[in-house]
FIVEX-961946 format. One record per residue: residue in one letter; z, x, y of N, C-alpha, C, O, CB in turn. Coordinates in steps of 0.1 Angstrom, whole numbers, plus 5000, padded with zeros to 4 digits. Each point is the difference from the previous one (the first is absolute). Glycine has a CB too. Layout:
N
aZXYZXYZXYZXYZXY/...
END
This chain:
454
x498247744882500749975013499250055012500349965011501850064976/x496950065011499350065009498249965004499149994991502850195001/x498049815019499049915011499250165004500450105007501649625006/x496950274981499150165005499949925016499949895004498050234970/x502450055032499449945017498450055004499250064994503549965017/x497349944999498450025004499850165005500850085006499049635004/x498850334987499850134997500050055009499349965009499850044977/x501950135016500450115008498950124999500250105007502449834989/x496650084998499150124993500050115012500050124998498349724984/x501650115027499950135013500950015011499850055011498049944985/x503949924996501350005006500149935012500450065009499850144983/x499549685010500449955013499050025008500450015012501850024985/x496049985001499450115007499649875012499050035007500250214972/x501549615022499349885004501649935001500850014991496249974996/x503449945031500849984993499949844994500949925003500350275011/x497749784978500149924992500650004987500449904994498250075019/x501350174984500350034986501350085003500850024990496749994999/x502850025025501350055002500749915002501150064997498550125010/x500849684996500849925002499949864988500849915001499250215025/x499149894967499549904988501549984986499950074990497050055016/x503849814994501149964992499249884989499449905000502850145023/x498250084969499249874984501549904995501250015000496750244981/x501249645017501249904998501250024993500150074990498449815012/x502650035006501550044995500150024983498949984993502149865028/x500050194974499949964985501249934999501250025002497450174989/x500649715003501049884995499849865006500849915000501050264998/x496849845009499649885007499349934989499050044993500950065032/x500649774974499749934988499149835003499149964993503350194996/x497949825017499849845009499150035013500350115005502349784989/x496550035010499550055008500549945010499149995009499150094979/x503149845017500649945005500850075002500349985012499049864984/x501650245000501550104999499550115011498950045000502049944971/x499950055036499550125008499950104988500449964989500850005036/x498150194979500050084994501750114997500550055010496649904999/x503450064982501150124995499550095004498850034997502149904986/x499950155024499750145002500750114992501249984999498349955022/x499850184973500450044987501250075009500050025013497650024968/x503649985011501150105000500250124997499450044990501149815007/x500150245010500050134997501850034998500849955007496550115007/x503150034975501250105004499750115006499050065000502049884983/x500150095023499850145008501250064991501049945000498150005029/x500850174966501550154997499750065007498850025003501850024977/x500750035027499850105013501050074994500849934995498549975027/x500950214977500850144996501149955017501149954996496550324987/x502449735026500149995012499149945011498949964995502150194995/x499149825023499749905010500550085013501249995003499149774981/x499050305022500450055011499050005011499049934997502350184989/x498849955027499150005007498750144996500250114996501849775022/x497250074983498850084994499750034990498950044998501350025015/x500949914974499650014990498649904992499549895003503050225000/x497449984987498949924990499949845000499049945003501350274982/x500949745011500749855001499849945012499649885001502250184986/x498550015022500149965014498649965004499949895005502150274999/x496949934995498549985000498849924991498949985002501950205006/x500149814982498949934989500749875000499349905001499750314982/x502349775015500349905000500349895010500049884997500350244989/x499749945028499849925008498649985008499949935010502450104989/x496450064993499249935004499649884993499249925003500550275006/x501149804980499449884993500949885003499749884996499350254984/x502149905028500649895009499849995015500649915005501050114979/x497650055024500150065008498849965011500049965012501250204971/x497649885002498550045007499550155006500650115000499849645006/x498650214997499450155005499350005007499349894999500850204986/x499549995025498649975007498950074987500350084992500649955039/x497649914972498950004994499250005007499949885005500850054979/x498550155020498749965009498550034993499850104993501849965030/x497749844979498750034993498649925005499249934994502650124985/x498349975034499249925009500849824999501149974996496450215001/x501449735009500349865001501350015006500150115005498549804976/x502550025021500649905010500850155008499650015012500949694973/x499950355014500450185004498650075009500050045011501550014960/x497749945022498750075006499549915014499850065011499350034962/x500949775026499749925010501349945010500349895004497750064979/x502550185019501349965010501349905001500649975010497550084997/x502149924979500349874997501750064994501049945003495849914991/x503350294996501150114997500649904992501250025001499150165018/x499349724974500549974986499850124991498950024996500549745006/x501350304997499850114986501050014991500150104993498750045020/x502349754984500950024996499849964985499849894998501450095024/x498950124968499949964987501349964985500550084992497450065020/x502149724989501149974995499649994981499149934995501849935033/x499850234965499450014988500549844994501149945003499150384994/x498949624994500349884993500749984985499549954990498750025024/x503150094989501349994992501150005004500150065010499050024978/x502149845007501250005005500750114992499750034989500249735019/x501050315001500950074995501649964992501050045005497550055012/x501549864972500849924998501650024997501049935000496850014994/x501950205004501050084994500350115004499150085003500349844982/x501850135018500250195006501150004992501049935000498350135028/x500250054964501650084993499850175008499050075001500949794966/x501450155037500350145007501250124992501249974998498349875027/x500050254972501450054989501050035009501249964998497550164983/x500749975033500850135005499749895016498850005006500650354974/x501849555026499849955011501250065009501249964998497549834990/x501150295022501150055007500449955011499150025007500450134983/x501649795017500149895004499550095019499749955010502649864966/x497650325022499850095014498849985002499649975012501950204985/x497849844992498250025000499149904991498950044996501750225008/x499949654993499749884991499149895010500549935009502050104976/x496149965013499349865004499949904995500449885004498650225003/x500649944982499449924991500649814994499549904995500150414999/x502049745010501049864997499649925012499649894997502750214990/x497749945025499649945011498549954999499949885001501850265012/x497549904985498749985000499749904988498949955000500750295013/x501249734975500049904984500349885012499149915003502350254967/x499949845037500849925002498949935015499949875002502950274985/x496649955020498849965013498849874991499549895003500550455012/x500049754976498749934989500249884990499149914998500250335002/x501549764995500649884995500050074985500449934990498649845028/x500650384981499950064985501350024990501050075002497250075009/x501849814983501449984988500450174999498950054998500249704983/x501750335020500750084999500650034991501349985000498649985015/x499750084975500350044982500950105000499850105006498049864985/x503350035001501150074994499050114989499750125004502549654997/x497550194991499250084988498350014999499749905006502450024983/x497150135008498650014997499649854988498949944998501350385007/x501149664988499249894992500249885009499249905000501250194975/x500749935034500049875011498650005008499249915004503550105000/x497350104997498650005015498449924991499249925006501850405009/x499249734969498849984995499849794994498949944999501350394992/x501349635007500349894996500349895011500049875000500750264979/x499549975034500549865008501349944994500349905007497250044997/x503450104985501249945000499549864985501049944996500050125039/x498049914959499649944995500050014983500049914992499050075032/x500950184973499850004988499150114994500250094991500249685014/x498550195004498550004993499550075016500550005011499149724967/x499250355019499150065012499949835008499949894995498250364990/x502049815030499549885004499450095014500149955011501649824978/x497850375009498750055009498849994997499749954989501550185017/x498049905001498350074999500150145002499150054993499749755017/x501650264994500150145001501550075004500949955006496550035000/x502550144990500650095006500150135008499650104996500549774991/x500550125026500050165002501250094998501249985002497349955013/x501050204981501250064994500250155007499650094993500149774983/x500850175034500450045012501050074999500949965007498449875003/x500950304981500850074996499850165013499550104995500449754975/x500350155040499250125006501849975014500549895003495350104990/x504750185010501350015010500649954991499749954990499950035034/x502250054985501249984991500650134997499550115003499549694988/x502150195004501150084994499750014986500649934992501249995024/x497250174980500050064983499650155001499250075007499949704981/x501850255002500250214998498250044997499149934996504150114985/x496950085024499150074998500350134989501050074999498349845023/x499450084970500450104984499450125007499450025010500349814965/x500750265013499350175004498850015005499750095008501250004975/x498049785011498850045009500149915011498849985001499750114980/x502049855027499949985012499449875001499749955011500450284995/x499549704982500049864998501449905002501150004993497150084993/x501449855026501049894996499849894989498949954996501550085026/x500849944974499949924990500149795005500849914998500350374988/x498149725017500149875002499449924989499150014993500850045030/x501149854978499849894988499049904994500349924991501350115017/x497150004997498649924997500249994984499749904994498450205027/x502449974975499849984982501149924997499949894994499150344998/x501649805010501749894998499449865008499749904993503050325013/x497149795004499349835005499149924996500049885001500550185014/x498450024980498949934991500649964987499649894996498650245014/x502449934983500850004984500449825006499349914995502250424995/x499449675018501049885005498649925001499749954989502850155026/x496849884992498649934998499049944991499449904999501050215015/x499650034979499649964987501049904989499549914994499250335010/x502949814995500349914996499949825002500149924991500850305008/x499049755013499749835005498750004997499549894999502050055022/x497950154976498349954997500349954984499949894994498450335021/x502249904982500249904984500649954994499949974988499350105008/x502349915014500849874995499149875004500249904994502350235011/x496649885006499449895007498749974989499349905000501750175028/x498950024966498249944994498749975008499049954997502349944989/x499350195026498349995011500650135010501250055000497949615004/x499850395004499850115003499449985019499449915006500250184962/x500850025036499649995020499750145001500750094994501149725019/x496750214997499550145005501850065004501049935003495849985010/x503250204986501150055003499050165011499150064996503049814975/x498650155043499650155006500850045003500849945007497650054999/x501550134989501050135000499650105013498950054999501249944972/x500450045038500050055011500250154996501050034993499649755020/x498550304991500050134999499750074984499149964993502649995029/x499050164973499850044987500549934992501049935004498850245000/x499849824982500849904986501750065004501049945004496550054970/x502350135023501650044993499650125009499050015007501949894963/x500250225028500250105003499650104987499950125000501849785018/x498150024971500050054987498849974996499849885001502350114994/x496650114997498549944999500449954984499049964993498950245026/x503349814974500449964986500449835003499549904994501550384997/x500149715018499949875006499149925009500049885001501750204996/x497550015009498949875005499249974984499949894995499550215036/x500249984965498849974990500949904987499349954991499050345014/x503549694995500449914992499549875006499449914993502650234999/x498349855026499949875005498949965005499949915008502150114995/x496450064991498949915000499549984982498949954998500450145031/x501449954962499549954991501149904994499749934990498750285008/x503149785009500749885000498949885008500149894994502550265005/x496649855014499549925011499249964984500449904994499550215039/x499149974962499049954994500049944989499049924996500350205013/x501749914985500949914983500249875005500049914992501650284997/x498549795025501049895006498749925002500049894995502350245019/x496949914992498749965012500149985009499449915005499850024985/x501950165019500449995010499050055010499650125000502749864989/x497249935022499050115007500950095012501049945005496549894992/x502350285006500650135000499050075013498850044999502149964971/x499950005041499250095017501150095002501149955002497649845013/x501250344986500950085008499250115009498950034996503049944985/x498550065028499750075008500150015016500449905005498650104976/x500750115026500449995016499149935008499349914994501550305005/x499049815014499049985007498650075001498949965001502849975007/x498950224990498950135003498849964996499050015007502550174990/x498449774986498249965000499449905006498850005002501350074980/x501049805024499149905005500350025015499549915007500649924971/x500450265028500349995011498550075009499250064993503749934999/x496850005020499150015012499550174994500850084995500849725031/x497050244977499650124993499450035014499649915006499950054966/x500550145033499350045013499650135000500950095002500349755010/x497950194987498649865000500349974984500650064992496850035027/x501949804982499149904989499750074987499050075001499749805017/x502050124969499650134990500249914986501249984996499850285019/x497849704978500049944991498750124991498950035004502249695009/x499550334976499250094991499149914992500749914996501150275003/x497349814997499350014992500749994983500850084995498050045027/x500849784971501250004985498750134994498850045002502749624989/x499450365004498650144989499550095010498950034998499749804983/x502050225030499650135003500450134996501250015001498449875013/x499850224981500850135001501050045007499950015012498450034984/x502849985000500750055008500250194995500050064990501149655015/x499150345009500450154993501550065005500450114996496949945005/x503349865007501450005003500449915015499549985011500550284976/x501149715008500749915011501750065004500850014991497649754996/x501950265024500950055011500649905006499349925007499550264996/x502649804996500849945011501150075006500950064994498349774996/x500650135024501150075009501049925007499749905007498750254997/x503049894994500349855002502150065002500550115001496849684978/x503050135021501650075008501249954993499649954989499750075036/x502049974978501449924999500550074988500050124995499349625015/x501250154986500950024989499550044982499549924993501849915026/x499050304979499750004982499749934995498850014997502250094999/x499649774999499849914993499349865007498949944998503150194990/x499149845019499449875007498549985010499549895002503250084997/x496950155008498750025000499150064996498850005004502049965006/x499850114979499050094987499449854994498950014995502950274996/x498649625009499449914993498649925006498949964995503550034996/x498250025024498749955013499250134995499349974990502149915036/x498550234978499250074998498950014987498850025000503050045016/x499749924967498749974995499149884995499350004990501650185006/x499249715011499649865003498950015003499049954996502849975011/x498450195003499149985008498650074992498949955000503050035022/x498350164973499650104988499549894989498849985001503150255005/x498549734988499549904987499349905004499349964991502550074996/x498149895027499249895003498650075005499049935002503249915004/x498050284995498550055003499550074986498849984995501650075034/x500450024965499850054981499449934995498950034997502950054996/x498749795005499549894992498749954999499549954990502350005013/x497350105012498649984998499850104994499149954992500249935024/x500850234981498950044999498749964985500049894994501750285023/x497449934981499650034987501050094989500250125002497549875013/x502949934975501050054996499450064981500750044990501249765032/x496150184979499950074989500449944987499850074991500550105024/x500049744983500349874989501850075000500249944990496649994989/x504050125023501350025002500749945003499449915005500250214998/x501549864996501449885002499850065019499350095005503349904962/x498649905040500250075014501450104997500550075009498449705007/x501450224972501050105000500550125005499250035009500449874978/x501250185013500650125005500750074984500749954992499949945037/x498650274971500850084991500950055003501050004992497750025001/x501150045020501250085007500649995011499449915006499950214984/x501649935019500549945009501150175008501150024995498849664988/x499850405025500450095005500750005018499349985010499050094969/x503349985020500049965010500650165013501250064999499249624985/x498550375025500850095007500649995015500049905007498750224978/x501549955018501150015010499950155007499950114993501749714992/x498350165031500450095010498450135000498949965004504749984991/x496650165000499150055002499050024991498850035002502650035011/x499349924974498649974987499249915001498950014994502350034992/x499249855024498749875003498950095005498950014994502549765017/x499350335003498750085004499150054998498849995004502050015001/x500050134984499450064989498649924993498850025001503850094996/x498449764994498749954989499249915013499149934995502350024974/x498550045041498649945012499250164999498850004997502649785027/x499350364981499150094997499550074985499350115000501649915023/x499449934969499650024986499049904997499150034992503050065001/x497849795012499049904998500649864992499349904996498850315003/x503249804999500349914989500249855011499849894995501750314984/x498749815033499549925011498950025009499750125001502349834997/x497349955011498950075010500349985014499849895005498450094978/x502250125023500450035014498449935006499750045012502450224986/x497749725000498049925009500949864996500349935010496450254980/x503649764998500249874999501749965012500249895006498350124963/x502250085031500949975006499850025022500549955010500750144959/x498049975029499649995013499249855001500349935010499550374993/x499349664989499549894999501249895004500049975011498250134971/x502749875011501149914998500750045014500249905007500150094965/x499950085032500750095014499449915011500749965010499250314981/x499149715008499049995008500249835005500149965012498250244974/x501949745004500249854999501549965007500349885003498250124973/x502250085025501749975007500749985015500250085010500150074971/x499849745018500650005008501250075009500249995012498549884976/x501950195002501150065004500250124999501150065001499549774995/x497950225002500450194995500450095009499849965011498550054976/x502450135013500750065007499150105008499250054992502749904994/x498050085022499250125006500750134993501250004998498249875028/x499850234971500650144993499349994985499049944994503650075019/x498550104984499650054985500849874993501149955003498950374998/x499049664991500649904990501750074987501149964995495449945007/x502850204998501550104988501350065013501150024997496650154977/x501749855039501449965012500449895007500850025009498850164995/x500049714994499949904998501449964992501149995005496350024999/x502449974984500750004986500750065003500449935009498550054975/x502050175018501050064997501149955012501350004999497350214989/x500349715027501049995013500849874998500949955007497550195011/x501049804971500549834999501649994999500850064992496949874992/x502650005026501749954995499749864994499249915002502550225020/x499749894968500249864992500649915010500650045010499850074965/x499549785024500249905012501649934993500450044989496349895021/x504149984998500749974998500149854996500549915007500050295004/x498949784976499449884995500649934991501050064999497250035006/x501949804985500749974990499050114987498850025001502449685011/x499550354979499450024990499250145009498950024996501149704989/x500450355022500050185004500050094993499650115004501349845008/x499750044972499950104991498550044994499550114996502849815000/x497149945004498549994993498850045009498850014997502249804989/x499650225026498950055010499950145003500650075009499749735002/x499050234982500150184998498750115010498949975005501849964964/x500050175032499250065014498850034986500450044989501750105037/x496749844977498250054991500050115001501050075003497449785000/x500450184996499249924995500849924982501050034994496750165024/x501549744979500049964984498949954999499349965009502850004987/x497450044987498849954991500349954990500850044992498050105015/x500249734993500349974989498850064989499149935006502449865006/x497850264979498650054999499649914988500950014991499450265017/x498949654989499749944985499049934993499349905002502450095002/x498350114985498650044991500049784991500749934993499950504998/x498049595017500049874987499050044987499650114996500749695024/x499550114976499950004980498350025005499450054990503049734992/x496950195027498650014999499750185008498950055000500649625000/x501650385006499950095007500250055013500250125004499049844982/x500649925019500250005018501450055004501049954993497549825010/x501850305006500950045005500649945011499149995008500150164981/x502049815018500149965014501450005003500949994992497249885008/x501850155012501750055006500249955012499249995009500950224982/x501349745006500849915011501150105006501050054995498849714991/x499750265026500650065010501549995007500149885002497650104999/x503450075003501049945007500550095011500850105000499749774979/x498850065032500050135010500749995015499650025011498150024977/x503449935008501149955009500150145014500050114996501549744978/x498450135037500050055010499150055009500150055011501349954977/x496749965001499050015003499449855003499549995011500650234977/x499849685004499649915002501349914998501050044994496550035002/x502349785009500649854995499149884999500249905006501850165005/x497349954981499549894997499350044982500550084993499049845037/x499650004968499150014987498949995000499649915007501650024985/x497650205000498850025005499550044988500850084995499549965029/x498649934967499750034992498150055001499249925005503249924987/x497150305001498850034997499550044985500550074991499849985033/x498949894977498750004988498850094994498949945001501749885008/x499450284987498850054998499049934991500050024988501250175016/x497849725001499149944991498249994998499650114996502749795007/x497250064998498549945005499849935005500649904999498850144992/x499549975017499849865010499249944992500150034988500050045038/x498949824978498949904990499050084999499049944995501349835012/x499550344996498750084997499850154990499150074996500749825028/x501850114974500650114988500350145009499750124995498649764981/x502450095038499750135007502150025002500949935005495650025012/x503550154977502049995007500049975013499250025010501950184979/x499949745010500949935012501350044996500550034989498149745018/x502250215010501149974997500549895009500150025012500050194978/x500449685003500649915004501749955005500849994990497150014998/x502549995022501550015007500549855007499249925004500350355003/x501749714993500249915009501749985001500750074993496849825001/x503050055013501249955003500149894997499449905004500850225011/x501249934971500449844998501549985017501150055003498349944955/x499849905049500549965008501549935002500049884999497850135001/x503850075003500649884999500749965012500750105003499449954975/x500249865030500149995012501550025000500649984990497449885016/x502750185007501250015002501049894999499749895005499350275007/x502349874983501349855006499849995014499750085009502449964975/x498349835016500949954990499149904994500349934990501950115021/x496649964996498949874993499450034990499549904994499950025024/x500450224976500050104988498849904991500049964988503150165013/x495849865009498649894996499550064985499249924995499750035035/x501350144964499650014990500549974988499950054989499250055022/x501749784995500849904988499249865005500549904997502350225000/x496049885010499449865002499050014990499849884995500450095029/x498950174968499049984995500649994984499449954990498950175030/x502949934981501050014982500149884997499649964989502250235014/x499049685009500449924995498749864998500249914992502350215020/x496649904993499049925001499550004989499849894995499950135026/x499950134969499750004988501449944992500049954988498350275016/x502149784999501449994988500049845002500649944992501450315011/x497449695008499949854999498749954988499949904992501050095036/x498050154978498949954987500650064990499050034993498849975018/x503050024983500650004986500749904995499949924991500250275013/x500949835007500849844993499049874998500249934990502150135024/x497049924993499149885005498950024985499249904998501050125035/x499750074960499050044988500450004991499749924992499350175016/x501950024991500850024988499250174996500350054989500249625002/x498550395020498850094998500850115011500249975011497249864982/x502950305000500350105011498750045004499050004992503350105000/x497749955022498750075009499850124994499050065002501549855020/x500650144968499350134991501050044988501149965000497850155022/x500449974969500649974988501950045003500350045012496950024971/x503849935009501050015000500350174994500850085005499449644994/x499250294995499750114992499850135010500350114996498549744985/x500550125035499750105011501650045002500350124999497249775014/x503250034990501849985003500750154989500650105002499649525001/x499250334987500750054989499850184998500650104996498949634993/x499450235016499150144996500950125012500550114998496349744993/x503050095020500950105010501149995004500550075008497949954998/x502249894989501650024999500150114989500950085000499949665006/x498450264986500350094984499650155009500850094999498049714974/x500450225032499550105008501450085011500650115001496649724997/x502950095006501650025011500750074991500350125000500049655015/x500150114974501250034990499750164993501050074997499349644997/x498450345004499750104994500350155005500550104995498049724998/x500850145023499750115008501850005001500550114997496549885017/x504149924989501150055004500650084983500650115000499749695025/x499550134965500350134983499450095012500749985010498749934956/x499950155036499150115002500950125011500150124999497649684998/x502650125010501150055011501550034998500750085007497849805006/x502050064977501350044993499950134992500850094998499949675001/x497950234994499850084991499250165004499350054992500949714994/x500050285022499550145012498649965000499150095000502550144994/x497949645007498750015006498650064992499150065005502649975014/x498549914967499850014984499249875003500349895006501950234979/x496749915010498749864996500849944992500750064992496850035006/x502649765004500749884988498849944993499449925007502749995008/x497550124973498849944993500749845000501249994998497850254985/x500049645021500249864995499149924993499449905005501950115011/x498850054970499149884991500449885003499049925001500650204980/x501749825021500649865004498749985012499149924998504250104997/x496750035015498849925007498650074999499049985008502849935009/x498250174975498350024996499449874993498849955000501650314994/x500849695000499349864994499849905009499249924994501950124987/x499149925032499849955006498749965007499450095006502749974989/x497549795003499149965005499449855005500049894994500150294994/x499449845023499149895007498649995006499250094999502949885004/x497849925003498750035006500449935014500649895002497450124975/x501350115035500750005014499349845003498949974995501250355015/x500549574999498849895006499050045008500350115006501249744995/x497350095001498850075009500649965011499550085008498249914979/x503149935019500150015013501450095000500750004990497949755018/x501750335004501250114998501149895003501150014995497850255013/x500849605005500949905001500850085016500949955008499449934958/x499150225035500749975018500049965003499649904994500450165013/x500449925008500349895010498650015007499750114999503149915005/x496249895003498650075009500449955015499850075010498149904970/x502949865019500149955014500850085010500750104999499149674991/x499850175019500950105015501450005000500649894999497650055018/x502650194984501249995004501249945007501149974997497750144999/x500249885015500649925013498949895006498849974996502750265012/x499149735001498749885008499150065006500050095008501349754997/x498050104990498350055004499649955009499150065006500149984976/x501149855023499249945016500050095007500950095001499849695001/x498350225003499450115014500849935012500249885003496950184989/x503350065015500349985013499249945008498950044996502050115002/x498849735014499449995007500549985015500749925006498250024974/x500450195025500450065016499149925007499950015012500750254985/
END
């Protein structure tokens, strides 16, 4: 069912290759206009700003894209309309106070699904998409002792998987954010994806989103530790953070080793400090990462942390005054720690201890970039990949990266129920891939680049 598109290898770095749509699928006659493939959308919910709200209406929507030509030459065409229809919206949790999403099916001409097998069948039977997006992120679901919400990505894929094989054919399916909350349930629903042959993308923006500066490693370098500093909520940005931690891991020289993780340790408040002055983190790498933020605080970084107030946000319980760490030992040795340093910084910044091309240490830093709402642009470089998926049937990186640090999240929080006790995880020591040579950031410009002329 899937049409490879034309090569992205250095992300959009032309906008020839940034605006290049490989033919419809299902164009048969060379007289028939071209079909444009179909998508379902599942949304947990549909609100203003939410996940749904951004991914799914850029694919009804558009986006700006700038990458020189008709933008660069004064001309401010930059509007990038992705080449699929949205055919389908199923919404579980639609509140008639704070609900878009019915308005916006009904703006679009998108059929409005009672159930997930409606959204996938069209009412017909049988699959009658090309893909899916599966958009389980906000909403009304409890939070357990460790401060995971439980949102339903596993319950909605199950429902998916079923029309795959009542139907006898199969659609790219992307999963937005972590598999599950559970690294026992994600790792059921990619070896359900692979029994199936279902091809299988989850993840945020943070690896493909804008790097500033420019930070593509080297595959096979040494690494001797990697640091991220990064803020919000326990769970729901402990995952950005270690996204961001595993998309730089994954290069390294891993020593013929799985990319796995043995262990997984998680502290809190003044023990973070302690193990940075014991060495089990490196206060040089965190000033590195410091360095890169946009948003860092003037002062002591540990009075910083204690002055933080919790803000009055949805989901306030999970936003805890820091420091916190996540610390974790992988199977070849490398150590690295994901930071959560709420009242010192707001953004995401990650450093590297490695070699440059001449075998001399370095250390390498950068900002994964994400721009503010409500245009919240680092859902332009997510969804653009998620078009070169559907459009392939090929995720921009293995599925298995998804898996590996959701299992990581899931670990370090055992870790934190349990007084802050190393959680050994052979379950993802076994785990393995090989990182793509391109990291698949975003390179083109943010905004419009035409020069002023005074």
């Amino acid at each position: 069912m899937i049409t490879p598109p034309a090569s992205r290898r250095r992300f959009l770095e032309s906008t020839a290759a940034g605006m290049m749509l490989a033919p419809a699928l299902g164009a048969s006659r060379t007289e028939d206009p071209p079909r444009r493939p179909k998508v379902a959308a599942l949304a947990s919910t549909y609100f203003y700003l939410s996940h749904a709200y951004h991914i799914v209406g850029r694919f009804l929507d558009g986006f700006p894209h700038y990458a020189g030509g008709p933008a660069a030459e004064g001309r401010g065409d930059s509007l990038h309309r992705p080449g699929f229809d949205v055919a389908s919206l199923y919404i579980e949790q639609a509140s008639d106070a704070t609900d878009l999403g019915r308005a916006k099916a009904k703006a679009y001409g998108v059929r409005l699904s009672p159930t997930i097998e409606d959204a996938l069948t069209l009412g017909t039977g049988k699959l009658a998409v090309d893909a899916v997006l599966l958009i389980a992120e906000h909403g009304d679901y409890p939070l357990n002792e460790k401060l995971q919400k439980l949102y339903p990505r596993g319950a909605y894929f199950r429902k998916v998987l079923d029309v795959f094989r009542a139907s006898g054919k199969v659609a790219p399916v992307f999963i937005d954010k972590h598999l599950s909350y559970s690294r026992a349930e994600g790792q059921q629903m990619v070896d359900q994806a692979r029994a199936l042959g279902v091809p299988l993308m989850a993840g945020s923006s943070l690896p493909v989103t804008w790097r500033l500066p420019e930070l593509e490693i080297p595959l096979g370098r040494p690494f001797r530790e990697v640091l991220v500093a990064s803020r919000g909520n326990l769970e729901i940005f402990g995952f950005h953070a270690l996204e961001t931690l595993q998309c730089m891991a994954e290069r390294r020289d891993r020593k013929g080793k799985t990319q796995g993780v043995k262990s997984v340790t998680y502290l809190e408040g003044p023990e973070v400090w302690e193990a940075g002055d014991k060495g089990l983190w490196s206060w040089d790498l965190l000033r590195h990462a410091l360095g890169r933020s946009h948003t860092v605080n003037p002062g002591d970084v540990r009075q910083n942390c204690r002055d933080f107030a919790t803000p009055s946000v949805r989901d306030a319980s999970t936003i805890l005054r820091g420091p916190n760490a996540f610390v974790v030992e992988y199977e070849d040795g490398l150590r690295a720690t994901a930071m959560i340093l709420n009242g010192h910084v707001d953004d995401t910044t990650v450093a590297v201890r490695t070699r440059d091309s001449q075998g001399r240490e370095t250390i390498a830093s950068t900002l994964t970039y994400l721009p503010a709402p409500p245009g919240a642009r680092f859902f332009d470089p997510l969804v653009l990949r998620i078009e070169d998926f559907f459009r392939s049937g090929k995720p921009p990186y293995p599925v298995e990266r998804t898996l590996l640090t959701g299992g990581i999240l899931d670990a370090a929080l055992d870790s934190r129920i349990r007084g802050h006790a190393p959680v050994a995880t052979p379950e993802l020591a076994a785990i393995d891939y090989e990182a793509p040579a391109d990291s698949g950031f975003i390179r083109t410009p943010l905004t419009d680049p035409t020069p002023n002329r005074l």
